[in-house]
C-alpha positions in Angstrom: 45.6 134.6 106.9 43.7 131.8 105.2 40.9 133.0 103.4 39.0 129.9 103.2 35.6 128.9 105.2 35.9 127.6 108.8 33.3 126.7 111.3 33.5 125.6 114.9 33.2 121.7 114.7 29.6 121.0 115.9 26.9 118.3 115.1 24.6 118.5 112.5 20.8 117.7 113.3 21.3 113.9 113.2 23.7 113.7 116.1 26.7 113.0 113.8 30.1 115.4 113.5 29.8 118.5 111.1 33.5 120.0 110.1 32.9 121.2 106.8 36.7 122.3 106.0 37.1 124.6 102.8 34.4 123.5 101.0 30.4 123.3 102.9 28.4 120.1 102.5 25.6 120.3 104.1 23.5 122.6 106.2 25.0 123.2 109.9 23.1 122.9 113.3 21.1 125.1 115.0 22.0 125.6 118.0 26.6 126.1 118.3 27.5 127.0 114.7 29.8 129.1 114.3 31.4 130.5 110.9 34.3 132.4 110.4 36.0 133.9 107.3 38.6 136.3 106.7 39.1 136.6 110.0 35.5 138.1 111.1 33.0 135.9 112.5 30.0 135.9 110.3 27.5 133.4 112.1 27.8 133.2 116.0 27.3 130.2 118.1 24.1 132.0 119.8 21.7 130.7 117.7 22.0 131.9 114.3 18.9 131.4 112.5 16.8 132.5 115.6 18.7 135.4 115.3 18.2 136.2 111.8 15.0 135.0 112.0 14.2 137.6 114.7 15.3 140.7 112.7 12.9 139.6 109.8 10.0 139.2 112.5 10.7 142.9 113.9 10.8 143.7 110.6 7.9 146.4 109.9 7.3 145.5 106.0 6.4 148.7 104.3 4.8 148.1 100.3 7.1 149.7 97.6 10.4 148.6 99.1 13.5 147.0 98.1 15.0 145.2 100.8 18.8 145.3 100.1 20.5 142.4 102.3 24.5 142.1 101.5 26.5 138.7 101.9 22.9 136.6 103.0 25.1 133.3 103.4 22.9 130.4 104.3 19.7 132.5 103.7 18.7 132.7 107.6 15.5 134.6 107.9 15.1 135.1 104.3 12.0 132.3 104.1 10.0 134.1 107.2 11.0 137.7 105.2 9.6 136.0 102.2 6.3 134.9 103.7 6.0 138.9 105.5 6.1 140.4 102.1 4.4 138.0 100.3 1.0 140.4 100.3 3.0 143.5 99.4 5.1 145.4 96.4 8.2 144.6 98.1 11.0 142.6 96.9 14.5 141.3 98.5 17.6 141.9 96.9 20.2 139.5 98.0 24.3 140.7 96.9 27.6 139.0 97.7 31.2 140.3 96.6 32.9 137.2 97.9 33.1 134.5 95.3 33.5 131.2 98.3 30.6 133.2 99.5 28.7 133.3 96.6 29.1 130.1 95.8 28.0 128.8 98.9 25.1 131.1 99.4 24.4 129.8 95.7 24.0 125.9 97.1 22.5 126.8 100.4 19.8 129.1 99.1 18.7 127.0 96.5 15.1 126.0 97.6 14.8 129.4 98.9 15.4 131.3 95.5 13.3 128.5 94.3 10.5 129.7 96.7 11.1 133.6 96.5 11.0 133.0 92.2 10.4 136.4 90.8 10.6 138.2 94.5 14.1 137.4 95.7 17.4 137.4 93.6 21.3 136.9 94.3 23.2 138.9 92.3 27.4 138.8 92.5 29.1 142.3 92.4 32.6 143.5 92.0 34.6 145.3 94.2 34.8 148.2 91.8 32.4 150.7 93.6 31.3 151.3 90.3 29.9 147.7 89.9 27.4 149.0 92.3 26.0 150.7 88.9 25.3 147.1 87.2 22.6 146.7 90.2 20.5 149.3 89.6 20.0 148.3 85.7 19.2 144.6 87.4 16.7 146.5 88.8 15.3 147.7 86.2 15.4 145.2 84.1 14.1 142.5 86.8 11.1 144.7 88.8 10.7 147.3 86.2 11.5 151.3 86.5 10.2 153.0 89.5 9.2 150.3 90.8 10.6 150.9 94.5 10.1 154.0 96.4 12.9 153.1 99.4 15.8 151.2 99.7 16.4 149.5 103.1 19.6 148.0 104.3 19.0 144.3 105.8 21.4 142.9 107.8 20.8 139.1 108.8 24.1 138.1 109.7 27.6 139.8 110.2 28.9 138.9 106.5 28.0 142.5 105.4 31.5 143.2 107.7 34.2 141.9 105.1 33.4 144.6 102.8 31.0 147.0 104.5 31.9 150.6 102.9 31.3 148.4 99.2 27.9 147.7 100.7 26.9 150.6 101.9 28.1 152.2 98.7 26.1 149.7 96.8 22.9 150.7 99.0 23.6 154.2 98.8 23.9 154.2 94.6 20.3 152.4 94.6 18.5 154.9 96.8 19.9 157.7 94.3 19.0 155.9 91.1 15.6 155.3 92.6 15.6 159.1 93.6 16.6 160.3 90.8 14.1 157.9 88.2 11.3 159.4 90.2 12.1 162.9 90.4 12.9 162.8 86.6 8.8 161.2 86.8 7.9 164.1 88.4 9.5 166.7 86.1 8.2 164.5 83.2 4.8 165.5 84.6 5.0 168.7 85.4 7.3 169.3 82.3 7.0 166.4 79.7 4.4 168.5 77.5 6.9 171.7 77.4 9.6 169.5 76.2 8.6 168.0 73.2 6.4 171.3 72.6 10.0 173.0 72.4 11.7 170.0 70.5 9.3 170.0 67.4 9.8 174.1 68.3 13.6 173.6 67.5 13.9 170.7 64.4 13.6 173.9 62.4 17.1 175.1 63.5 18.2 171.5 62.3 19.1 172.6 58.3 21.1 175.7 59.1 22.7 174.3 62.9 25.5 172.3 63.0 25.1 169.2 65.3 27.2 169.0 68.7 29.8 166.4 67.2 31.3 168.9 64.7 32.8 170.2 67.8 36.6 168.6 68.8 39.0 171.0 71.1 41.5 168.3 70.5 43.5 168.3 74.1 42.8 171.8 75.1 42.4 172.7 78.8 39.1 173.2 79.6 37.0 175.4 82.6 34.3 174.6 83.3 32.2 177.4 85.0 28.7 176.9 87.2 27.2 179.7 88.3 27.6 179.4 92.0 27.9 181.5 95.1 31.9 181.4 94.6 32.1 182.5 91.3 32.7 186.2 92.3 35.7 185.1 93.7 36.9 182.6 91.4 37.2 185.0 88.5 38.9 187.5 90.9 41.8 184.8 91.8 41.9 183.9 87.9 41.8 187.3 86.3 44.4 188.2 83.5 44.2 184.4 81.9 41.2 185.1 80.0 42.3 187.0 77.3 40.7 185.4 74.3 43.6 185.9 71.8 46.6 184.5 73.9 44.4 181.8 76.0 45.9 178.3 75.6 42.6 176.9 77.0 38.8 176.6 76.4 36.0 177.7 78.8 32.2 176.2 78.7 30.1 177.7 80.9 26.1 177.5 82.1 24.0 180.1 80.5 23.4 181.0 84.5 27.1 182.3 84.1 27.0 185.1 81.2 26.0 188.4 83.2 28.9 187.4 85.6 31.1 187.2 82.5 29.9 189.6 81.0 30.9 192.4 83.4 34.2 191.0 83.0 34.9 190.8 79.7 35.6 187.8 79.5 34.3 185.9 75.8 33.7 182.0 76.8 33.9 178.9 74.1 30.7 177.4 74.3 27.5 178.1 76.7 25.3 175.6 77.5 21.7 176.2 77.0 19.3 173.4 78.4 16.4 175.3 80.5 13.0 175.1 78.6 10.9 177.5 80.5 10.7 181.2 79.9 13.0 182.1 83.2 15.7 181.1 81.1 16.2 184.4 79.2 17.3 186.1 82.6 20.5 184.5 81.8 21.0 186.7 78.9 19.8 190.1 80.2 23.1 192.0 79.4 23.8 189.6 77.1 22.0 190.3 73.9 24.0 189.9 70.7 27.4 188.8 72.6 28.6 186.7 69.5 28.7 183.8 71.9 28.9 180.3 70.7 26.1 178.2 72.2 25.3 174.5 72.6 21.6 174.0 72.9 19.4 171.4 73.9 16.8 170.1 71.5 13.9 170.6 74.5 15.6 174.1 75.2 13.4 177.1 75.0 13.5 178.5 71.4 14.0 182.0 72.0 17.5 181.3 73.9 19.0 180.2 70.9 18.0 183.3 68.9 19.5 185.9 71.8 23.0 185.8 71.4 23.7 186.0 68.0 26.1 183.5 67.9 26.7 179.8 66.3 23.9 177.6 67.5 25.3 173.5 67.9 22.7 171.2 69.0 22.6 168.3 70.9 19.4 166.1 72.6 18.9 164.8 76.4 16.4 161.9 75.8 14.1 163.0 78.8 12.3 159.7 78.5 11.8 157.2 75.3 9.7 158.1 72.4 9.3 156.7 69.3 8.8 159.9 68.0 12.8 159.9 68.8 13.6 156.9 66.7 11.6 158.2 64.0 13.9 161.5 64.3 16.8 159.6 63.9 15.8 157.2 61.3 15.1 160.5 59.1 18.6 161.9 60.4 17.3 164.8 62.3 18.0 163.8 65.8 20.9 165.6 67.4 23.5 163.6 69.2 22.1 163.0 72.5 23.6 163.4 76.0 23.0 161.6 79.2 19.9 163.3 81.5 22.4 164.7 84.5 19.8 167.3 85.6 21.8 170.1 86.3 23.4 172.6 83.6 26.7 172.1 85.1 27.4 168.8 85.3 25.7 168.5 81.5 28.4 171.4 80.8 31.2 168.8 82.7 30.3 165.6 80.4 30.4 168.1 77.7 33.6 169.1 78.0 34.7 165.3 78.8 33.3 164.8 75.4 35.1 167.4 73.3 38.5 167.6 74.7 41.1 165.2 75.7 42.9 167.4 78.0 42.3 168.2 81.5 38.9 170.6 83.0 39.2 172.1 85.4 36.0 172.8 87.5 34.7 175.8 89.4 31.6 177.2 90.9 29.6 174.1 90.8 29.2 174.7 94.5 25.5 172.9 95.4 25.4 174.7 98.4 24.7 178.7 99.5 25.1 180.8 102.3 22.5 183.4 104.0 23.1 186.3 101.7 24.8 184.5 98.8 22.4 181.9 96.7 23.8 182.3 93.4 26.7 184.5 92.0 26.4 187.7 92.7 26.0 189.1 89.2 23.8 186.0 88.3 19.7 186.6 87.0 18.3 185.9 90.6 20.3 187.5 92.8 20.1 190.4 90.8 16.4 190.0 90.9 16.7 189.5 94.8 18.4 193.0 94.9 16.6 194.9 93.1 13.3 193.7 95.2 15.1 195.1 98.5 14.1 197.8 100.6 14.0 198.7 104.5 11.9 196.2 105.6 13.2 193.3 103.5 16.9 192.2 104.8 19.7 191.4 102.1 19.9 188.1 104.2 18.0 185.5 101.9 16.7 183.7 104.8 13.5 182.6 103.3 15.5 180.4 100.6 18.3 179.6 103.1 16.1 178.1 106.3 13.7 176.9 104.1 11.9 173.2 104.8 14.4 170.8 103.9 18.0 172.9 104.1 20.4 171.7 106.3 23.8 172.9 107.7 26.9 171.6 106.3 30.7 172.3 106.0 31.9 173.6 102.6 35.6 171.3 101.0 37.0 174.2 102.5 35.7 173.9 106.0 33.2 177.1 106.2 29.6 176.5 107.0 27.1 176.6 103.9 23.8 175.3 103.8 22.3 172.9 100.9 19.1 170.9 100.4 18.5 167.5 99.0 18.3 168.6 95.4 22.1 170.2 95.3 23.6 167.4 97.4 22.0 164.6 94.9 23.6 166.5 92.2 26.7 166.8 93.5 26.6 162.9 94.5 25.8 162.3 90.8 29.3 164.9 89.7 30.7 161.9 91.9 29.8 159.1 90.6 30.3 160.5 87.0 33.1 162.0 87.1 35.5 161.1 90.2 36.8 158.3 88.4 38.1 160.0 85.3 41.4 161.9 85.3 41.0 164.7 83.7 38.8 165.9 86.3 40.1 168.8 88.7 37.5 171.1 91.2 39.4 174.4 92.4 39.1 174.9 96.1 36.7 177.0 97.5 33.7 177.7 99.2 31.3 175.2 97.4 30.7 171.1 98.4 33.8 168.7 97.7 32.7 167.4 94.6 34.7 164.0 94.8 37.9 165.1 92.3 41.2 166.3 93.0 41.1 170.0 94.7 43.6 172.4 93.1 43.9 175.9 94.2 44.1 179.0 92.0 47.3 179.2 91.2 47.5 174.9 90.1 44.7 175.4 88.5 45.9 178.5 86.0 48.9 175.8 86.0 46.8 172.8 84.6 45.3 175.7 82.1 47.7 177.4 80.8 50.6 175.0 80.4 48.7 173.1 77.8 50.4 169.6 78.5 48.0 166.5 77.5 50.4 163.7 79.9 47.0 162.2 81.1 46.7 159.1 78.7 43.4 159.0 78.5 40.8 157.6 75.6 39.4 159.7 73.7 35.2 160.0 74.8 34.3 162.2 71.7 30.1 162.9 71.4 29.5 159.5 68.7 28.8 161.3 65.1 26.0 161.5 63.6 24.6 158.4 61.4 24.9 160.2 58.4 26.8 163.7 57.0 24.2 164.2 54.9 23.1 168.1 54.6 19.4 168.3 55.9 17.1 171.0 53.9 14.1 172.4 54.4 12.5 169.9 51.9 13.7 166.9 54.3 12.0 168.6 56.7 8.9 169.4 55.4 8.2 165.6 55.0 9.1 164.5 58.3 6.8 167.1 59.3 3.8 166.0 56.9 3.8 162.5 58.0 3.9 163.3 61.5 0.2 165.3 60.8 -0.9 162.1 59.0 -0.6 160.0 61.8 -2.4 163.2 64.4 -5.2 163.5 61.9 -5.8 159.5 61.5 -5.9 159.0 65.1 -8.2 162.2 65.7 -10.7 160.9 63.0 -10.6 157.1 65.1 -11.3 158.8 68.2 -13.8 161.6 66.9 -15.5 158.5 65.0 -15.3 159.9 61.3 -14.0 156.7 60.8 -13.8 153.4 62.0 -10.8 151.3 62.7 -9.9 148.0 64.2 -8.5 147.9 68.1 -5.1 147.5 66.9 -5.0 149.8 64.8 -5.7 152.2 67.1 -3.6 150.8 69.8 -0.7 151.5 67.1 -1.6 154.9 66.2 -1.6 155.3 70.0 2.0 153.6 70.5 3.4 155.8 67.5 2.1 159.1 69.1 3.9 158.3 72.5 4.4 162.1 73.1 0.6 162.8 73.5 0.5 160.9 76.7 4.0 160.1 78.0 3.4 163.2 80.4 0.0 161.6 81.8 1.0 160.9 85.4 0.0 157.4 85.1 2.4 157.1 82.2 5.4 159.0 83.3 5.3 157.1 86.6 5.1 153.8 84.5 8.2 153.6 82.5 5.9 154.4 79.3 3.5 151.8 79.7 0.5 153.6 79.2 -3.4 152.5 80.0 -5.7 150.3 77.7 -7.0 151.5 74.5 -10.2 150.7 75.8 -10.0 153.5 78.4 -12.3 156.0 78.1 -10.7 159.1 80.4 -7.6 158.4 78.7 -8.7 158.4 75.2 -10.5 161.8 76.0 -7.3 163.5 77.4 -5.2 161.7 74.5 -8.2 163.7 72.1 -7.7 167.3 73.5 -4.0 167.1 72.8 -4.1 166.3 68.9 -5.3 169.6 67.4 -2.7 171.9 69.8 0.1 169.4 68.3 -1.1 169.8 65.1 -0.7 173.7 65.1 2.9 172.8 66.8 4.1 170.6 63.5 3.0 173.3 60.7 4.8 176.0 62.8 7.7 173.9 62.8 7.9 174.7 59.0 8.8 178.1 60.0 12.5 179.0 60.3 13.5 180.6 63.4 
């Protein structure tokens, strides 16, 4: 079928013969005009701009949105949608896969995109799904983070049919950007101060801990364990391949999953630690002095990295941009970082992607639970849940599992589960990480498909045990760090004394001991980006933070010197 552009022949608005052929001159009538492409009709004869132009006037404009409209073609409606929005925050993102189509929605929209400036764009995407990515940094980059609060789905005309699942795809990866940049806001809020609290906590386990990328399993097998509602059974199905002397593959696990493996016996390669809050050392309650390998994040509580007793590697998730960061790794004391992903398990999954060449194999990373099962059943919580149980309090979890916000759902296996929002955007984001790689495998079970190849049990001890690297894949090691140079307590000591320099000069500004231009102390501000980044107006901001000349912020900005200041000269102290 020809894939070039057709229209019914017509008359333009002068009276004369419009038959545009493969290429489109000028702008058709408005009343008969049909287009057709690819065999779909795109544009009916009905009327075509009144048509468009009536779903932009039902349109309910709502501030703080980002109006998605796929394949926009002549740009029907978009001038009246234009004019609607032109008192709100919300912009129009126009997208097109096809290139004829692109380049005639390129001519055609001309004066529009010309009128809409800054408001309106067109953007061409690839059919890769994961082109769909490249949008959300246009985003960014165009209308600044968190910008949006909704995505909405505009559909003018029927060219959003030639490629509708790309589209919807395309929609669908924008709403969970957006979700996820302002949830990571909110725990930057609620969170932000305890994270870099812990951080300057932990640069003293920099001179005597190796950093992440010392690590390399080569093209070992890997398992990758969550701590989810299936992991009971899981371990049951694989038991009698963990011995730790004869096993041809690796495990990393979540901290989440040590009680579980501990009962069992059963000695893992590498836990993850990333939780910075003081719940965190129910993960290690049986745990204590298990000579277990673990791979903490810099932000991680301290204590965690002091239970097990074993070989403490470091790594950094940059929860948002500091320069306090760059000035880390200018001094070559900033771990190698990995990406934000939220969740423990899928952190322990890019992990494992990092250090090994060979195939993981994934289980209980489930992001969904059942009435009386929430976690695994030897995990921290349930235990917790357990042991608060008595004869008027049923075993049935039902205040977690009907909870506001939980919804039914059918497990890759086909049982019902439950799961909320939070567990189904992580296990979109396993998706969209890590379906397209091939060394991904999920073992079948009760938990959420989480977009890889299934395997069962048995393939799965298989993939493990026969040790055979035929996936031809690139090696995605964690980059090394900028310099091998040994780090002592000396190198240390000076990062640490500058860092007071620049507290105490900005607390003598703002106490008024002594006097200083504006921009000095709108630099001195800038430097000491951790003092505020947690503000809500900040975190919410992308790190722009208020004037200098504000007074309330200046005040809060003052009350959280001298607590930093302690933080710094206790970082002197070894752990």
């Amino acid at each position: 079928m020809s894939s070039s552009i057709s229209s019914g022949r017509n008359t333009n608005n002068s009276g004369e013969s419009y038959s545009p052929g493969g290429e489109i001159q000028e702008f058709p009538a408005r009343q008969g005009f049909s287009l057709s492409y690819k065999g779909k009709t795109l544009l009916s004869r009905i009327d075509p701009i009144a048509q468009a132009e009536r779903v932009a006037e039902n349109l309910k404009i709502q501030d703080r949105t980002l109006y998605f409209c796929p394949s926009p073609l002549y740009g029907y409606g978009l001038s009246l949608l234009l004019e609607k929005t032109k008192t709100s925050s919300s912009t129009i993102l126009c997208v097109e896969v096809d290139e004829q189509l692109f380049d005639l929605s390129q001519r055609a929209m001309k004066s529009i995109l010309d009128e809409g400036k800054d408001r309106l764009i067109l953007n061409k995407v690839g059919t890769n799904p994961e082109n769909a990515l490249e949008l959300c940094a246009l985003v960014r980059k165009t209308w600044g983070e968190r910008n949006f609060r909704k995505v909405e789905f505009l559909r003018l005309n029927g060219g959003w049919q030639l490629f509708p699942d790309l589209y919807e795809k395309a929609a669908t990866i924008l709403r969970q950007d957006m979700a996820l940049a302002w949830s990571n806001a909110m725990t930057l809020i609620r969170l932000g101060r305890l994270y870099i609290r812990n951080a300057i906590r932990n640069l003293a386990l920099i001179p005597k801990s190796p950093d992440i990328s010392v690590l390399d399993y080569g093209a070992d097998p890997v398992l990758v364990l969550g701590a989810g509602p299936s992991m009971d059974i899981i371990l049951d199905e694989l038991k009698g391949h963990f011995d730790t002397e004869k096993r041809p593959f690796r495990i990393i696990c979540a901290d989440t999953c040590m009680p579980s493996l501990k009962e069992r016996d059963i000695q893992p390669d590498l836990a993850l630690v990333l939780e910075s809050q003081q719940v965190n050392l129910r993960a290690f309650l049986n745990s204590r002095g298990w000579k277990i390998p673990i791979a903490a994040d810099l932000s991680s509580l301290p204590a965690s990295t002091r239970v097990l007793g074993g070989k403490t590697y470091l790594f950094m998730t940059p929860w948002t941009e500091l320069r306090l960061f760059d000035r880390l790794k200018q001094a070559f004391l900033l771990p190698s970082p990995l990406p934000p992903l939220g969740s423990v398990g899928l952190s322990a999954a890019e992990l494992a992607r990092r250090l090994s060449t060979g195939p993981i194999v994934t289980a209980c990373m489930d992001f969904s639970f059942t009435m009386d099962a929430y976690y695994a059943r030897s995990s921290p919580l349930h235990r917790s849940y357990l042991s608060g149980g008595n004869r008027f309090k049923s075993l049935l979890n039902a205040d977690v599992a009907l909870r506001e916000g939980t919804f039914a759902t059918l497990s890759k296996s086909g049982i019902p589960v439950r799961s909320d929002p939070a567990m189904r955007n992580y296990r979109n984001l396993f998706e969209n990480e890590f379906s397209s790689s091939k060394q991904f495998y999920e073992i079948k079970g009760p938990g959420l498909s989480l977009g890889v190849k299934e395997i069962s049990p048995k393939e799965a001890v298989e993939i493990l045990t026969e040790n055979k690297n035929d996936l031809n894949i690139s090696p995605s090691r964690i980059s090394p760090k900028q310099s091998d140079k040994k780090i002592s307590h000396k190198d240390l000591e000076k990062f640490v004394e500058s860092e007071k320099q620049y507290l105490l000069g900005l607390r003598d500004i703002l106490t008024g001991k002594i006097s200083a231009e504006a921009e000095e102390l709108e630099n001195l501000l800038d430097t000491l980006d951790y003092l505020w980044a947690h503000f809500p107006e900040c975190a919410a901001a992308g790190g722009r933070r208020p004037d200098a000349k504000d007074l309330s912020f200046l005040k809060r900005v003052r009350v959280e010197i001298d607590p930093f200041l302690k933080l710094w000269e206790e970082a002197l102290i070894l752990n």
